[in-house]
C-alpha distance (Angstrom), angle and dihedral (degrees) to the residues before:
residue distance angle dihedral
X1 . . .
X2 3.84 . .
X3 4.04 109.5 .
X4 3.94 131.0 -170.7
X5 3.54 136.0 175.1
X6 3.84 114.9 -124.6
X7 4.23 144.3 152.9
X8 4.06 112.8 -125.0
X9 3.78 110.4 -118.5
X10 3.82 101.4 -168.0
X11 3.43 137.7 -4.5
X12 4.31 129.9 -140.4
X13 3.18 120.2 -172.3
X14 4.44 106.4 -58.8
X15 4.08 88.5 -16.5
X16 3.79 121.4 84.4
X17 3.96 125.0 -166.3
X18 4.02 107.4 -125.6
X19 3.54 120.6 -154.8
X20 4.21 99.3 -160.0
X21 3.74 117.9 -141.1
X22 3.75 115.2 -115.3
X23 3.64 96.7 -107.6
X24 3.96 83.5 78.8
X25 3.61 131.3 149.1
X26 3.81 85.3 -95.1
X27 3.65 97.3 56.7
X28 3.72 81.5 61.3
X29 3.79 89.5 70.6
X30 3.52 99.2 33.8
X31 4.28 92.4 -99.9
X32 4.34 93.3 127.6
X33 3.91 92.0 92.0
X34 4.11 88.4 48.1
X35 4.06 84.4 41.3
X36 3.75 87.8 54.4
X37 3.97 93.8 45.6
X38 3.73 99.9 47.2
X39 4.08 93.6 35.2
X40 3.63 101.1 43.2
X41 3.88 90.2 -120.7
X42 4.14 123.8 -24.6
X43 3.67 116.7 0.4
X44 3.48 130.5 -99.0
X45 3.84 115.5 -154.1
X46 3.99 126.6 173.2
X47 3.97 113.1 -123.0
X48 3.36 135.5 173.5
X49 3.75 112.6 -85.0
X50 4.24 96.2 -139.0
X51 3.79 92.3 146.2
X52 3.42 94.5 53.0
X53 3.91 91.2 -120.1
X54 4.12 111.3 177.9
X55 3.89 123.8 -150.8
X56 4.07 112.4 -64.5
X57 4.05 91.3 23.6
X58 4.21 105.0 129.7
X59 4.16 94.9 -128.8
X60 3.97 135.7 -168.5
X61 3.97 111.9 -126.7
X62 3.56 118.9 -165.0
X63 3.70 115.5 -172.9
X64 4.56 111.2 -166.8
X65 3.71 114.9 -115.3
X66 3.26 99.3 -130.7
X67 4.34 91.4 61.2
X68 3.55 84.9 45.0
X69 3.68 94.7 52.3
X70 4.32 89.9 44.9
X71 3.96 88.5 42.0
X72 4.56 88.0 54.5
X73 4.00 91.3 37.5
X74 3.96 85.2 55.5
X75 3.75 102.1 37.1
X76 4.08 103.3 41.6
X77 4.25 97.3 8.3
X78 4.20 95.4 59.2
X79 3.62 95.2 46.6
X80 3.87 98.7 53.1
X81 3.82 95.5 37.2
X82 3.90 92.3 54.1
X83 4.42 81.0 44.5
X84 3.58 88.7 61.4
X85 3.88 103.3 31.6
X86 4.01 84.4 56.3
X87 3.94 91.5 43.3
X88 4.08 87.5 55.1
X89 4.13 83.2 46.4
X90 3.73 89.3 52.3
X91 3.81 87.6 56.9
X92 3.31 100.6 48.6
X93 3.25 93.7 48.6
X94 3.46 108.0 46.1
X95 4.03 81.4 55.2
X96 3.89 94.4 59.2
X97 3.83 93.3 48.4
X98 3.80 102.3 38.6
X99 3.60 92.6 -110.7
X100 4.05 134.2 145.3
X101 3.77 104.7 -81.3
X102 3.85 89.5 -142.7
X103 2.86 107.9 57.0
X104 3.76 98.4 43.0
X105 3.41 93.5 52.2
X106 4.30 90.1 51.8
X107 3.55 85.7 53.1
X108 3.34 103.4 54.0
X109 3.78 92.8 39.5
X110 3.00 93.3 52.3
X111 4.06 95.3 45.1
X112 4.26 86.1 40.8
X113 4.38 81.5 53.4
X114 4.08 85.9 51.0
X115 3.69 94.8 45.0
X116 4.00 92.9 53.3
X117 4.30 93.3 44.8
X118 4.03 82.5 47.8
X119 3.96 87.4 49.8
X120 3.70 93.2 48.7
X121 4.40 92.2 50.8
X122 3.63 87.4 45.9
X123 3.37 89.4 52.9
X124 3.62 103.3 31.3
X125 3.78 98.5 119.4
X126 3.91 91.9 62.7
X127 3.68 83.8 82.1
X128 3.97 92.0 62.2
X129 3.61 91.2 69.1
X130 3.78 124.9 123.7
X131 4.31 91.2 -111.5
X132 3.97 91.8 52.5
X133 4.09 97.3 48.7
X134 3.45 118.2 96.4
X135 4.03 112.4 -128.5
X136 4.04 129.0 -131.7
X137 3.46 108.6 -135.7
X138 2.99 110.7 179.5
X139 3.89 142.2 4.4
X140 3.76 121.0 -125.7
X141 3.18 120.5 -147.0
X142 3.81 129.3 -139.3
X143 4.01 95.4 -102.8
X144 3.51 86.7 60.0
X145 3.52 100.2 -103.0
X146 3.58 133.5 109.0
């Protein structure tokens, strides 16, 4: 299990916005700057409210492996696979028309690379289902305890 420490935002309806605290699992790998950039500032994620956490409550969000793992494999995996599937295209290609093997393969890399990102938009709202959200489970309170 993936955890992070964050404070709910908003809540609608048995969902709850998180915004995660910097000293997220990112920061452990050096991702807060590229948080920052692509988020405007801390990110906000939606989560499954199973605590029953309200707006302002400081919450622990646990996200499974395993979604994690499907969620990377579909984001940064697709992508790069479709790069080098068009790249061995281009080759082959190029060979049965006569044509520069380099460039071939660089353009159909790098059309196989826009194919996949144009998957993953098209797809994008996949990710909102229940399996892929991360889950508060419980709310901590400012003591310390839960």
């Amino acid at each position: 299990m993936i955890e992070d420490i964050g404070r709910v935002v908003k809540i609608a309806g048995d969902k709850a916005f998180v915004e995660i605290e910097r000293s997220s699992a990112c920061a452990q790998f050096g991702l807060q700057e590229l948080e920052e950039l692509t988020a405007g500032g801390r990110p906000v994620f939606e989560a499954i409210n199973m605590a029953s956490a309200k707006p302002g409550d400081k919450v622990k969000v646990q996200m499974r492996s395993v979604a994690y793992m499907k969620a990377s494999f579909f984001i940064y995996g697709l992508p790069v696979l479709l790069l080098i599937i068009g790249a061995i295209l281009g080759v082959y290609v190029a060979g049965e028309f006569n044509k520069s093997s380099d460039i071939m393969s660089v353009l159909f890399g790098f059309g196989g690379l826009v194919i996949g990102i144009l998957i993953i938009y098209l797809f994008r709202k996949r990710g909102t289902r229940r399996e892929y959200l991360p889950v508060i489970v419980e709310v901590i309170r400012e003591d310390g305890t839960t």
